[in-house]
PDBQT receptor file of N, H, CA, C and O in Angstrom, charges set to zero:
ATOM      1  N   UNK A   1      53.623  66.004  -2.754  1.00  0.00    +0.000 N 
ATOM      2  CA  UNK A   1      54.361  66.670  -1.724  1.00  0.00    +0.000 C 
ATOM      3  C   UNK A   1      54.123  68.164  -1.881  1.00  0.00    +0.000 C 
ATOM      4  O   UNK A   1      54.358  68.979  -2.773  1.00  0.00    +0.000 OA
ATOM      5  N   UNK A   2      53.731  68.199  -1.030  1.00  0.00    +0.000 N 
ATOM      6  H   UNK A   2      53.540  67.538  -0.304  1.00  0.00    +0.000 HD
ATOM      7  CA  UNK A   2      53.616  70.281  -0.925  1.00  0.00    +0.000 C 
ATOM      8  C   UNK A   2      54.755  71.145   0.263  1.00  0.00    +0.000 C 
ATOM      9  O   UNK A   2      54.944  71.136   1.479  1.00  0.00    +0.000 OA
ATOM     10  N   UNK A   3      55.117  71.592  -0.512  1.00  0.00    +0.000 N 
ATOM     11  H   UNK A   3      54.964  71.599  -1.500  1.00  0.00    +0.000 HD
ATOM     12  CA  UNK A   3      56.060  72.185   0.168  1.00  0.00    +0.000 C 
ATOM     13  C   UNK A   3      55.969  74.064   0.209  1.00  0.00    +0.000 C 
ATOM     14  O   UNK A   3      56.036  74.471  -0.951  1.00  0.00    +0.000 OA
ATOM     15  N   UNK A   4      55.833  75.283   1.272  1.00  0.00    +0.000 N 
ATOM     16  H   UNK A   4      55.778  74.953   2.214  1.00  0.00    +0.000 HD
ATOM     17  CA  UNK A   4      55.482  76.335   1.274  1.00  0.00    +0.000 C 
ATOM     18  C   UNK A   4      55.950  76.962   2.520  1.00  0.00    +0.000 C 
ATOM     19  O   UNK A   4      56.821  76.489   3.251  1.00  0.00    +0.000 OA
ATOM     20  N   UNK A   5      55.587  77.582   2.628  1.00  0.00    +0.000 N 
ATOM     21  H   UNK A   5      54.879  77.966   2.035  1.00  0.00    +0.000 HD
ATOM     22  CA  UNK A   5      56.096  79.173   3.798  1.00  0.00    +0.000 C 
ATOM     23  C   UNK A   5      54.965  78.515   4.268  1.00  0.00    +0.000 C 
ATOM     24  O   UNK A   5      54.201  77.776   3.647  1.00  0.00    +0.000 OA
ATOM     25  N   UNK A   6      54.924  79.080   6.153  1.00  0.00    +0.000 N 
ATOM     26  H   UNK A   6      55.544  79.681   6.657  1.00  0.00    +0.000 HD
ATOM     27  CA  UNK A   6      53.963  78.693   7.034  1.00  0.00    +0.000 C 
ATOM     28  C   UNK A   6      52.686  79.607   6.749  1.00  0.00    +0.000 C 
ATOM     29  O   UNK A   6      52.945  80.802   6.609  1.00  0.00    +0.000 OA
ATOM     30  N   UNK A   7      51.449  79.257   6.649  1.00  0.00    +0.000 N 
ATOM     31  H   UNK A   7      51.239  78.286   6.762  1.00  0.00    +0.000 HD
ATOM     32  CA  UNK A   7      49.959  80.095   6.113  1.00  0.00    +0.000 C 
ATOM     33  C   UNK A   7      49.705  79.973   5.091  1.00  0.00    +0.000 C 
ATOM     34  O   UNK A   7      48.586  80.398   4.800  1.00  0.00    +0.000 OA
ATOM     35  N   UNK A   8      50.587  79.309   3.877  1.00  0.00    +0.000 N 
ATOM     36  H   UNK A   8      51.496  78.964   4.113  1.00  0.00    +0.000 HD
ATOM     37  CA  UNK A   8      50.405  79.263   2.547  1.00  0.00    +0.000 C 
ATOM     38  C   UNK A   8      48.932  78.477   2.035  1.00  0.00    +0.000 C 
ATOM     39  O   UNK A   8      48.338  78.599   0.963  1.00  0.00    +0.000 OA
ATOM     40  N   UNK A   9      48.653  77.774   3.030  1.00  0.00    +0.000 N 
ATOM     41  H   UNK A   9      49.135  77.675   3.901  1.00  0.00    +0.000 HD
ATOM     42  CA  UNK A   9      46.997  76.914   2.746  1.00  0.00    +0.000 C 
ATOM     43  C   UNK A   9      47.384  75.360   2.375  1.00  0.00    +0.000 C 
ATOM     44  O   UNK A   9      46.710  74.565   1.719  1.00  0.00    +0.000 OA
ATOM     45  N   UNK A  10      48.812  75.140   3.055  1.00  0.00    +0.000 N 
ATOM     46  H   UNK A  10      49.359  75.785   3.587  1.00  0.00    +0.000 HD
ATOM     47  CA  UNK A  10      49.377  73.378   2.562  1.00  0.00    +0.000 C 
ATOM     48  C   UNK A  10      48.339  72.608   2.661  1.00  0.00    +0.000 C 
ATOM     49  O   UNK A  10      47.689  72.012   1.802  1.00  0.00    +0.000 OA
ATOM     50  N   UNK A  11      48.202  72.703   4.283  1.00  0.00    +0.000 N 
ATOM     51  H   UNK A  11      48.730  73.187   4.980  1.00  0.00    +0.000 HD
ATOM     52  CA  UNK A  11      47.128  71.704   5.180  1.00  0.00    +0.000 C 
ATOM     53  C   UNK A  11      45.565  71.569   4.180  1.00  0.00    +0.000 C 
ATOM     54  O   UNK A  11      45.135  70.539   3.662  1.00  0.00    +0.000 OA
ATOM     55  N   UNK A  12      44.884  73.087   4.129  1.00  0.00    +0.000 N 
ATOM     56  H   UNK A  12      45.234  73.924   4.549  1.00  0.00    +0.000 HD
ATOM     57  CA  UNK A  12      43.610  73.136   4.005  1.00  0.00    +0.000 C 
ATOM     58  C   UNK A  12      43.421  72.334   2.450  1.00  0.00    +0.000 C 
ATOM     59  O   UNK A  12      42.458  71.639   2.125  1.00  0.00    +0.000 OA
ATOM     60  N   UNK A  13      44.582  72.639   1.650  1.00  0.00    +0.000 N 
ATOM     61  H   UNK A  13      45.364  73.203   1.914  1.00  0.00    +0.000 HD
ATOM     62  CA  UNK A  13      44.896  72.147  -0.015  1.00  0.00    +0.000 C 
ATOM     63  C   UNK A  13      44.591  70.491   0.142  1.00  0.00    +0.000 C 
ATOM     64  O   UNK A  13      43.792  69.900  -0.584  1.00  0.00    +0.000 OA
ATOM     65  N   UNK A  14      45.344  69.872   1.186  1.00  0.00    +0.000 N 
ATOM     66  H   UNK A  14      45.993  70.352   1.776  1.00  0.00    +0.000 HD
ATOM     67  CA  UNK A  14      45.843  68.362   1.083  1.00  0.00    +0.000 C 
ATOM     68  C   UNK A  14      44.588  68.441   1.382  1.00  0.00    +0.000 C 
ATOM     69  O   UNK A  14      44.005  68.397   0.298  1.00  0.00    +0.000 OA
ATOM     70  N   UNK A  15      43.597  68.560   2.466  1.00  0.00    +0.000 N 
ATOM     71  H   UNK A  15      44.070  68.595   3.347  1.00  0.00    +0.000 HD
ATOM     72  CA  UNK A  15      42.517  68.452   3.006  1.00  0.00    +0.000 C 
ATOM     73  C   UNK A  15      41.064  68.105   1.867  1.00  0.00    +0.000 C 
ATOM     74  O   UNK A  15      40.160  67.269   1.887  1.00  0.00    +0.000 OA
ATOM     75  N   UNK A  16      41.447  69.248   0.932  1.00  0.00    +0.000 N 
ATOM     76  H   UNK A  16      42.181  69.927   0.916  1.00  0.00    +0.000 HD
ATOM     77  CA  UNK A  16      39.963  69.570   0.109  1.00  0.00    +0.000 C 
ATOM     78  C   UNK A  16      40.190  68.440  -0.894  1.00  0.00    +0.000 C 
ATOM     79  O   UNK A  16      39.274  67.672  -1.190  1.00  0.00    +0.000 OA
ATOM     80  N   UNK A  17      41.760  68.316  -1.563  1.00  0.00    +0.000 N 
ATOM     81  H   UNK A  17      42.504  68.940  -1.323  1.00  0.00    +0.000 HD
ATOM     82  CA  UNK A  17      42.074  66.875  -2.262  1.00  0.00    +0.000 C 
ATOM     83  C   UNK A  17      41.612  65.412  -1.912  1.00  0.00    +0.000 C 
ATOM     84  O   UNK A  17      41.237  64.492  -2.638  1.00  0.00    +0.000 OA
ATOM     85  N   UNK A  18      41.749  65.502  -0.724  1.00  0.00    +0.000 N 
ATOM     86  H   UNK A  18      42.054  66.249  -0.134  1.00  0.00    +0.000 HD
ATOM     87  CA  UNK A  18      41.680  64.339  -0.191  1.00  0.00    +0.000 C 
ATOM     88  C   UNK A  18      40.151  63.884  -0.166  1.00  0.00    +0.000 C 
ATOM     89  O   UNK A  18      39.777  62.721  -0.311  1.00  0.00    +0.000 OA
ATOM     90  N   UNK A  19      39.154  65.225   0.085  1.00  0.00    +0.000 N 
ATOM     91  H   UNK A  19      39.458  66.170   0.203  1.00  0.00    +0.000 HD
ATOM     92  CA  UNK A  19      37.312  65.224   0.344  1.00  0.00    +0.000 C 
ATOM     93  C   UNK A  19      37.061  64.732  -0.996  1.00  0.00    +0.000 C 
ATOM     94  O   UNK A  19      36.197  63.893  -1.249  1.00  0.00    +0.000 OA
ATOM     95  N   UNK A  20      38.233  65.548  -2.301  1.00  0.00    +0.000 N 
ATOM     96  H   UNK A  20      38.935  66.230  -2.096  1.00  0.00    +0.000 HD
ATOM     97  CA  UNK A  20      37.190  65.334  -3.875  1.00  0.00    +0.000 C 
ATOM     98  C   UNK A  20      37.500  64.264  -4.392  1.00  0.00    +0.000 C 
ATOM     99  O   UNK A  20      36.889  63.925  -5.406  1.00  0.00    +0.000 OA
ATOM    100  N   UNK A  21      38.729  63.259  -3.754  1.00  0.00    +0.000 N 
ATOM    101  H   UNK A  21      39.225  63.535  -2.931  1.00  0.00    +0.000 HD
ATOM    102  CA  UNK A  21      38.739  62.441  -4.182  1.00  0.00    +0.000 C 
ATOM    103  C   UNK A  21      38.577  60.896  -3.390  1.00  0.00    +0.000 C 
ATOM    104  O   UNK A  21      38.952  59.815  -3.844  1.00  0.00    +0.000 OA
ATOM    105  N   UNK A  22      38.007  61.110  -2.277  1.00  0.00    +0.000 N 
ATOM    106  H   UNK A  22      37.702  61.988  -1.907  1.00  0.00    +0.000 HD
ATOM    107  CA  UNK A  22      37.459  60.512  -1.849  1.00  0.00    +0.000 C 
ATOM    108  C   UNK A  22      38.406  59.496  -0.526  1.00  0.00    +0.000 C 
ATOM    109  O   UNK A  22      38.053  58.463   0.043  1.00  0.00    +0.000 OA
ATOM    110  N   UNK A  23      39.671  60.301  -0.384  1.00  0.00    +0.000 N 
ATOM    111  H   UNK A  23      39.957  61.140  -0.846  1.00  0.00    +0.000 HD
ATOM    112  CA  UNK A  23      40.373  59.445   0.010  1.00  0.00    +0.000 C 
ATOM    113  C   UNK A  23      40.242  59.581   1.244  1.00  0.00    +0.000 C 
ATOM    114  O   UNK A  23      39.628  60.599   1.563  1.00  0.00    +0.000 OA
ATOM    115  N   UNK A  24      40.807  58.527   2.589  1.00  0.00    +0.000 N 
ATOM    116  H   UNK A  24      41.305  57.700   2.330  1.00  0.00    +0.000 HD
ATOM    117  CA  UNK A  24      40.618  59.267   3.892  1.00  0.00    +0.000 C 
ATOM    118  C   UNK A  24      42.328  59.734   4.702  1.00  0.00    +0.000 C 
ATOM    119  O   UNK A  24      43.377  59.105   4.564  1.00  0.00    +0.000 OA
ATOM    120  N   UNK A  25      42.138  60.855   5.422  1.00  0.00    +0.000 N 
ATOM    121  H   UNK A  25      41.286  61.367   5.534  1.00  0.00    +0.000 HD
ATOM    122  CA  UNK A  25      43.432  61.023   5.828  1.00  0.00    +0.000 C 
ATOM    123  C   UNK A  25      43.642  61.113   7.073  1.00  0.00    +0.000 C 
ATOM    124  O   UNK A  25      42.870  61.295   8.015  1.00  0.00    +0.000 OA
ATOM    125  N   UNK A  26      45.071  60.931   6.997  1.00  0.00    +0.000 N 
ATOM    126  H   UNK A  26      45.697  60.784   6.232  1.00  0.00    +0.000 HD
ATOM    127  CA  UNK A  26      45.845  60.186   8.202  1.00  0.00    +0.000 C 
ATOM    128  C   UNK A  26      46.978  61.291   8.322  1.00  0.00    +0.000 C 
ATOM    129  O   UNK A  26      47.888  61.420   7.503  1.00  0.00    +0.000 OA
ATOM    130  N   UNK A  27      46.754  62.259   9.726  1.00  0.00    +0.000 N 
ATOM    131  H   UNK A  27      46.014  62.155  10.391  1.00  0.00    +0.000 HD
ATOM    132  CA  UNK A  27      48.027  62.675  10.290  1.00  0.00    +0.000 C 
ATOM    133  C   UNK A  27      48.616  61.869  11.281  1.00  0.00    +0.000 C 
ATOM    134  O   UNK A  27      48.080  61.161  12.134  1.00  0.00    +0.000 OA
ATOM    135  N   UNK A  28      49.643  62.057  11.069  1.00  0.00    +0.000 N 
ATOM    136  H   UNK A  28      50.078  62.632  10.376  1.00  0.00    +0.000 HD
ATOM    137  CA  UNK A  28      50.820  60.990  12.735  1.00  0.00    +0.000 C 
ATOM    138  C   UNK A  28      51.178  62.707  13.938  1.00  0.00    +0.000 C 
ATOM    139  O   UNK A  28      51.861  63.700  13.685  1.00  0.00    +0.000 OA
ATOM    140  N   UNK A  29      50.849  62.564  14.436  1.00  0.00    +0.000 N 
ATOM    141  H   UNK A  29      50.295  61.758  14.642  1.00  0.00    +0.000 HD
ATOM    142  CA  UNK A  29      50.846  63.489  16.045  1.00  0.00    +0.000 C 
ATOM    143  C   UNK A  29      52.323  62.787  16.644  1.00  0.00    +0.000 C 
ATOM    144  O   UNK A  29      52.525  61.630  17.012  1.00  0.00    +0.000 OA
ATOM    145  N   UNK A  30      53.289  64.006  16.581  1.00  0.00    +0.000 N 
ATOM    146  H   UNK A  30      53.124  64.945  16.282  1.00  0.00    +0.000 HD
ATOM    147  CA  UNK A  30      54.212  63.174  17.236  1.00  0.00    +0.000 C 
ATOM    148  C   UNK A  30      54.114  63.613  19.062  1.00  0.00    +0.000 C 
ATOM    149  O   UNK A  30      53.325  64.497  19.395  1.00  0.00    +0.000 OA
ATOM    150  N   UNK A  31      54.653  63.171  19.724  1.00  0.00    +0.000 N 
ATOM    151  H   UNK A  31      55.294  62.453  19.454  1.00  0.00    +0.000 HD
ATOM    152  CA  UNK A  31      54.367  63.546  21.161  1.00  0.00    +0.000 C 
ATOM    153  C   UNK A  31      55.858  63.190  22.224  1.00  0.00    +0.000 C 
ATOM    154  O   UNK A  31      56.491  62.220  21.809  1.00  0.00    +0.000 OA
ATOM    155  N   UNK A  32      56.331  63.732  23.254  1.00  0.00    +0.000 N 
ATOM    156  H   UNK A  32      55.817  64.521  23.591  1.00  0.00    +0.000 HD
ATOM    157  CA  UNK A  32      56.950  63.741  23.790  1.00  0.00    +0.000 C 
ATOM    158  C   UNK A  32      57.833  62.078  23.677  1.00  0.00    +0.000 C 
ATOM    159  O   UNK A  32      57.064  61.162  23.382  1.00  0.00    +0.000 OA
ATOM    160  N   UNK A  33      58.721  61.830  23.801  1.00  0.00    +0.000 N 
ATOM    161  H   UNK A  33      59.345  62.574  24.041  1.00  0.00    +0.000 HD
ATOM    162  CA  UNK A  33      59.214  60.473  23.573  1.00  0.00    +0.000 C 
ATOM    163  C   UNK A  33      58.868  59.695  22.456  1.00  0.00    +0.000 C 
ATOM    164  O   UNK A  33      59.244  58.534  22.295  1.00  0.00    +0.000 OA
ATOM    165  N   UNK A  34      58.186  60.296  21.718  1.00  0.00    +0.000 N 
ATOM    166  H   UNK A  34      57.880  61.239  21.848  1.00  0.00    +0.000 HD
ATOM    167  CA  UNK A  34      58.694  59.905  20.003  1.00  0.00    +0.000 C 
ATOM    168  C   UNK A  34      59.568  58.688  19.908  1.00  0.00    +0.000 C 
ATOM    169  O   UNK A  34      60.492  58.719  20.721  1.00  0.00    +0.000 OA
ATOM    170  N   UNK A  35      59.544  57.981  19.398  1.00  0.00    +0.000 N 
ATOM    171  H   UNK A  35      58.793  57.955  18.737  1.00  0.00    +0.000 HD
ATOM    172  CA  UNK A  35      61.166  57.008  18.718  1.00  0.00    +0.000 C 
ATOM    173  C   UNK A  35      60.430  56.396  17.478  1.00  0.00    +0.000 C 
ATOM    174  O   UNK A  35      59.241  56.417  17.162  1.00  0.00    +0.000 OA
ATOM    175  N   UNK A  36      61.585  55.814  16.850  1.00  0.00    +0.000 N 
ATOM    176  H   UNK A  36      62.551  55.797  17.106  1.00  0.00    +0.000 HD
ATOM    177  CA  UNK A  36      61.537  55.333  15.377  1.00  0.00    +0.000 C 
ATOM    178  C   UNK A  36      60.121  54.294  15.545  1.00  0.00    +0.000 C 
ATOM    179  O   UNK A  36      59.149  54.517  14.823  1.00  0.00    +0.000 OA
ATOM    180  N   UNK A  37      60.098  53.242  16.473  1.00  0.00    +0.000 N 
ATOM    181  H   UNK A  37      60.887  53.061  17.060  1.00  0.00    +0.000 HD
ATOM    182  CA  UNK A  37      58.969  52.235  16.745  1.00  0.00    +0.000 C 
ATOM    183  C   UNK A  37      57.752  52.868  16.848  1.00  0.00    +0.000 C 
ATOM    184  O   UNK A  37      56.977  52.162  16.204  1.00  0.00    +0.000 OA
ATOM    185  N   UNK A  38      56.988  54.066  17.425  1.00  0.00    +0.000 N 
ATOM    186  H   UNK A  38      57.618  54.640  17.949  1.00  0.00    +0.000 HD
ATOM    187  CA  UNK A  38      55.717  54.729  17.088  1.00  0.00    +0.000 C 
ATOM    188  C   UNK A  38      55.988  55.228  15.884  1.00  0.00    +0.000 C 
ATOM    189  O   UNK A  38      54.919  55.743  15.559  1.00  0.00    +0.000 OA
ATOM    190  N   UNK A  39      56.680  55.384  15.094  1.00  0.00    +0.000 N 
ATOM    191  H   UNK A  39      57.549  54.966  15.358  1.00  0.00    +0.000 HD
ATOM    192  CA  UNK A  39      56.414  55.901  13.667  1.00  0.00    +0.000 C 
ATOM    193  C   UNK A  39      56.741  54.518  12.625  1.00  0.00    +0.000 C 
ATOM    194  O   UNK A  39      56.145  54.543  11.548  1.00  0.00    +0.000 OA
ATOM    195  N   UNK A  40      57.753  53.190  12.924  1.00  0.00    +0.000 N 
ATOM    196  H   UNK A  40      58.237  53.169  13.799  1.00  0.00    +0.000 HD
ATOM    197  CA  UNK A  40      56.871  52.354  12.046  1.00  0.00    +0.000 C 
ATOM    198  C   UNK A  40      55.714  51.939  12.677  1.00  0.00    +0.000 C 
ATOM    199  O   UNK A  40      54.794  52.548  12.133  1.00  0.00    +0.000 OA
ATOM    200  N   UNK A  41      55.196  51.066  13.726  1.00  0.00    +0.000 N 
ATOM    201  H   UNK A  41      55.944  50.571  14.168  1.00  0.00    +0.000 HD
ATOM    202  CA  UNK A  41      53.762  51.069  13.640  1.00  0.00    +0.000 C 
ATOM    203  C   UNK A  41      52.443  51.874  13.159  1.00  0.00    +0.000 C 
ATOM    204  O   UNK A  41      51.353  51.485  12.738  1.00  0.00    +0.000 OA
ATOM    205  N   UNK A  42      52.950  53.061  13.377  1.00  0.00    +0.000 N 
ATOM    206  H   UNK A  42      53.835  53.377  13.718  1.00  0.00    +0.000 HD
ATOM    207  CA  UNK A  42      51.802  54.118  12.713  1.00  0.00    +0.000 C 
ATOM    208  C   UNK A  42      51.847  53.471  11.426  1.00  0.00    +0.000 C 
ATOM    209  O   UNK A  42      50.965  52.712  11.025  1.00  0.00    +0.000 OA
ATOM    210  N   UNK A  43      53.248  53.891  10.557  1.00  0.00    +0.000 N 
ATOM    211  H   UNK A  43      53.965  54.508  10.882  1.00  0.00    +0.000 HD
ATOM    212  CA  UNK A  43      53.103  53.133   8.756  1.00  0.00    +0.000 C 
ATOM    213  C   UNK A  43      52.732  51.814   8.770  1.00  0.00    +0.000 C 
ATOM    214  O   UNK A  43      52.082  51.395   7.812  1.00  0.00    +0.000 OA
ATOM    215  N   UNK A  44      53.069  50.949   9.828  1.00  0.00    +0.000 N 
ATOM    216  H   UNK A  44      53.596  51.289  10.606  1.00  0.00    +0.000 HD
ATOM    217  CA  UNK A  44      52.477  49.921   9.258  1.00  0.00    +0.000 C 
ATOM    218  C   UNK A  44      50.951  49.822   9.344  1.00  0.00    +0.000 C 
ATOM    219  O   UNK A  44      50.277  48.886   8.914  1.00  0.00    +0.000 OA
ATOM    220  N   UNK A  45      50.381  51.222  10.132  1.00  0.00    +0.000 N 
ATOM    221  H   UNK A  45      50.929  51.982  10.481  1.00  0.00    +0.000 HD
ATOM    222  CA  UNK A  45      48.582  50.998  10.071  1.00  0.00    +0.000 C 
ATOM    223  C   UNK A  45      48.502  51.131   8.680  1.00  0.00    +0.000 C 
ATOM    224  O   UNK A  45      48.193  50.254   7.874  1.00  0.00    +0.000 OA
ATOM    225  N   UNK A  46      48.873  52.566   8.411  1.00  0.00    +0.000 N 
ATOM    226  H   UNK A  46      49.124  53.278   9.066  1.00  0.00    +0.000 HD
ATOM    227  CA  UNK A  46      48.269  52.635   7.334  1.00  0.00    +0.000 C 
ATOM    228  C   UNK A  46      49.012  51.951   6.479  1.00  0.00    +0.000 C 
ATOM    229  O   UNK A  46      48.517  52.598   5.556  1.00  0.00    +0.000 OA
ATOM    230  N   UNK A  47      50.052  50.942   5.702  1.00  0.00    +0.000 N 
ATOM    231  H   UNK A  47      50.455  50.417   6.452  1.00  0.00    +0.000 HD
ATOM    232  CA  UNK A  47      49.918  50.142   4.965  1.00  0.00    +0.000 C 
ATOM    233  C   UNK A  47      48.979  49.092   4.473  1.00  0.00    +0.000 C 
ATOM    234  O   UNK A  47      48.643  48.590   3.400  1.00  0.00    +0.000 OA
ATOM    235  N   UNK A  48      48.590  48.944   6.292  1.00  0.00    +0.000 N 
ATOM    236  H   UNK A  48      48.863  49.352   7.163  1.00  0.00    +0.000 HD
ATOM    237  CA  UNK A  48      47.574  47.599   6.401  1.00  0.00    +0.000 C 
ATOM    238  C   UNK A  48      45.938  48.278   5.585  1.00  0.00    +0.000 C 
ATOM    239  O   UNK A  48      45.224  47.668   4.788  1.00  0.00    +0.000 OA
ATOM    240  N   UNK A  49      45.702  49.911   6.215  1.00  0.00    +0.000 N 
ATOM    241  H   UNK A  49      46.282  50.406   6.863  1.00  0.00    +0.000 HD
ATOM    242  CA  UNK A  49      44.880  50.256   5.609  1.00  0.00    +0.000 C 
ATOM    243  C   UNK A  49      44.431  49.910   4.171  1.00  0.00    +0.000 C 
ATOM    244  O   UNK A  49      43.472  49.365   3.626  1.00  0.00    +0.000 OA
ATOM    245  N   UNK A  50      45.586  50.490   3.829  1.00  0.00    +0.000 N 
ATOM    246  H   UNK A  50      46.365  50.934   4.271  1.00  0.00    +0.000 HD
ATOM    247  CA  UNK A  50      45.683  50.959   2.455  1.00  0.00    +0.000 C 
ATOM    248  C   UNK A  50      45.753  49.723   1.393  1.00  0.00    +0.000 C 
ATOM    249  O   UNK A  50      45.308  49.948   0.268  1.00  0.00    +0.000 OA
ATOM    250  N   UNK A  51      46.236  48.549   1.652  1.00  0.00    +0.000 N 
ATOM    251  H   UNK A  51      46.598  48.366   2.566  1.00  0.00    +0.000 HD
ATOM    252  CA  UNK A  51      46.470  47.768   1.445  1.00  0.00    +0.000 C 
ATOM    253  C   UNK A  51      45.472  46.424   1.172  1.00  0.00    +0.000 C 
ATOM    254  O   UNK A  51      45.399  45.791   0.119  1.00  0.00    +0.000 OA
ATOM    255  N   UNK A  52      44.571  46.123   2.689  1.00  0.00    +0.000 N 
ATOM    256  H   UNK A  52      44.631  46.637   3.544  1.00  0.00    +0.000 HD
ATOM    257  CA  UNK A  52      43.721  45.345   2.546  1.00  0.00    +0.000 C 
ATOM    258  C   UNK A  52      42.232  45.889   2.753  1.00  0.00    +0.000 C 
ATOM    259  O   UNK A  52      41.426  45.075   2.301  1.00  0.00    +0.000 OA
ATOM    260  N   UNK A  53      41.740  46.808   3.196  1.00  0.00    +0.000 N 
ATOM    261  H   UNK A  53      42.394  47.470   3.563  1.00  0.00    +0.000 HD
ATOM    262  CA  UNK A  53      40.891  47.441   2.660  1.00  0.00    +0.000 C 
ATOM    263  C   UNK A  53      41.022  47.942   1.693  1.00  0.00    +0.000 C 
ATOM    264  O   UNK A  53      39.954  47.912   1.083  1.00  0.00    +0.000 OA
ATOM    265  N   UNK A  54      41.881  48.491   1.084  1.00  0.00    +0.000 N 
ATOM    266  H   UNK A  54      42.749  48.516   1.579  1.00  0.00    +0.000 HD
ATOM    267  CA  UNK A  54      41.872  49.210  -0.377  1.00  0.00    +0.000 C 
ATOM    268  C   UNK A  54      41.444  50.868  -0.449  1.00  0.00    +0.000 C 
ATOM    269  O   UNK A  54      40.971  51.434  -1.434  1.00  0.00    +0.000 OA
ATOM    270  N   UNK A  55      41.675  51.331   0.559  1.00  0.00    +0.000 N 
ATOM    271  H   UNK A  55      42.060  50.871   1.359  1.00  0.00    +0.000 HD
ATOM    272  CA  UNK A  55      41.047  52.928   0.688  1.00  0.00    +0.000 C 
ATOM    273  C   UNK A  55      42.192  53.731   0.328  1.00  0.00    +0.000 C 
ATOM    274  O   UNK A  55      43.268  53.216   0.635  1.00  0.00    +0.000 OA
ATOM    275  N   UNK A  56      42.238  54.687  -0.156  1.00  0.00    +0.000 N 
ATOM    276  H   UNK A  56      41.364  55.105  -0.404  1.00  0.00    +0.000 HD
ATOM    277  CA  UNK A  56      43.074  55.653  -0.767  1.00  0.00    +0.000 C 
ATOM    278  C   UNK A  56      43.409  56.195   0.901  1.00  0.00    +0.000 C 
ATOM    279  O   UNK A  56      42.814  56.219   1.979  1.00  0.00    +0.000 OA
ATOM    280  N   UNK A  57      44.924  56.650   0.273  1.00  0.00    +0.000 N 
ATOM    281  H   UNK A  57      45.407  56.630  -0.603  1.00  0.00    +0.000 HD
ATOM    282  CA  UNK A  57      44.726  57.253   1.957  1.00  0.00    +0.000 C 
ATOM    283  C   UNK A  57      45.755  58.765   1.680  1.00  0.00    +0.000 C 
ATOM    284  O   UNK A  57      46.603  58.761   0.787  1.00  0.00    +0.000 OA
ATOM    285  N   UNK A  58      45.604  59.584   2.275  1.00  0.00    +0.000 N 
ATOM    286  H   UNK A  58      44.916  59.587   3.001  1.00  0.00    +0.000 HD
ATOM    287  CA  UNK A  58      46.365  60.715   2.505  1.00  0.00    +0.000 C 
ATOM    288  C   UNK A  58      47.158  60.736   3.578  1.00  0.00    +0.000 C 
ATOM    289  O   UNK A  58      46.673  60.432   4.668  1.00  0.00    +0.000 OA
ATOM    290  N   UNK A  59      48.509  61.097   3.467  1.00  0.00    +0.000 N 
ATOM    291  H   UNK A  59      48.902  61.345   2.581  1.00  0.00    +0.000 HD
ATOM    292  CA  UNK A  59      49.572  60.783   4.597  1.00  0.00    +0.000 C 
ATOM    293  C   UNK A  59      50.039  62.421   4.874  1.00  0.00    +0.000 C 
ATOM    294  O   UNK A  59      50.761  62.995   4.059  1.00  0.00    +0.000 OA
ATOM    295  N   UNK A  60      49.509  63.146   6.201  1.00  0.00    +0.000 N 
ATOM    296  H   UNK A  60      48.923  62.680   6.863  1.00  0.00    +0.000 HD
ATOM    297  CA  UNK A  60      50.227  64.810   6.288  1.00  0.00    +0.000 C 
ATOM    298  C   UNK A  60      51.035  64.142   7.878  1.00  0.00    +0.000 C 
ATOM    299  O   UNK A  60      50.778  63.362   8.795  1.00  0.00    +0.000 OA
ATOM    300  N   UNK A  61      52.339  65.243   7.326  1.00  0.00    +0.000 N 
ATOM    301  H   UNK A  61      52.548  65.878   6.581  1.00  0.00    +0.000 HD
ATOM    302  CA  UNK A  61      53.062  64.711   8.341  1.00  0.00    +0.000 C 
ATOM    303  C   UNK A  61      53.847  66.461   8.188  1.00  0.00    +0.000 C 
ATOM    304  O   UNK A  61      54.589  66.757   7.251  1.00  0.00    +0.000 OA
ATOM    305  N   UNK A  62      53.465  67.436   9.330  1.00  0.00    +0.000 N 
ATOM    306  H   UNK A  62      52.862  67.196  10.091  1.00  0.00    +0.000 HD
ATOM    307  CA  UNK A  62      54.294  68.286   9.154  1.00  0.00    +0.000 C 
ATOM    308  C   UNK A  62      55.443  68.689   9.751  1.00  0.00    +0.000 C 
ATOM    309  O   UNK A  62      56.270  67.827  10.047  1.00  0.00    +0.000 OA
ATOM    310  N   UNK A  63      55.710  70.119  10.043  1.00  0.00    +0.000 N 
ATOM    311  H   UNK A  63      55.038  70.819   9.802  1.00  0.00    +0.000 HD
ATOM    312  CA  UNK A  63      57.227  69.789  10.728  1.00  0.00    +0.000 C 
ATOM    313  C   UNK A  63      57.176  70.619  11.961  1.00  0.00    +0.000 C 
ATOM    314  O   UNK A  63      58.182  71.261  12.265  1.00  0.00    +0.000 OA
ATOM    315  N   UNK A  64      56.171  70.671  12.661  1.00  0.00    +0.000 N 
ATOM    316  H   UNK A  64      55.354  70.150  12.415  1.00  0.00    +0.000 HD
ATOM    317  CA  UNK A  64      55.942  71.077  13.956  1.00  0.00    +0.000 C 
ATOM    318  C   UNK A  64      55.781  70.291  14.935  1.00  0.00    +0.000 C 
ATOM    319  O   UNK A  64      55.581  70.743  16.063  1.00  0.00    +0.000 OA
TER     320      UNK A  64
């Protein structure tokens, strides 16, 4: 979890982690009419990802 003031380099940090270690990442885009049901299906992608393929995964979810 990274937590910082806005410009601090959160994003670009999770980003370069994610390249060296090979993992792939996953932002959730929230969008007008949002509700709880587009955000479990999103987790349940990537559970399924993560899970039965077996790929490391990076989860950024910010607060904008």
């Amino acid at each position: 979890m990274l937590i910082g003031v806005g410009g601090s380099g959160k994003s670009s940090l999770i980003r370069l982690c994610s390249f060296m270690r090979g993992m792939e990442l996953k932002q959730i885009e929230l969008f007008k009419g949002f509700k709880l049901d587009n955000f479990l299906d999103f987790m349940k992608g990537l559970m399924k990802t993560a899970g039965i393929v077996g790929t490391g995964i990076s989860f950024v979810m910010t607060d904008t």
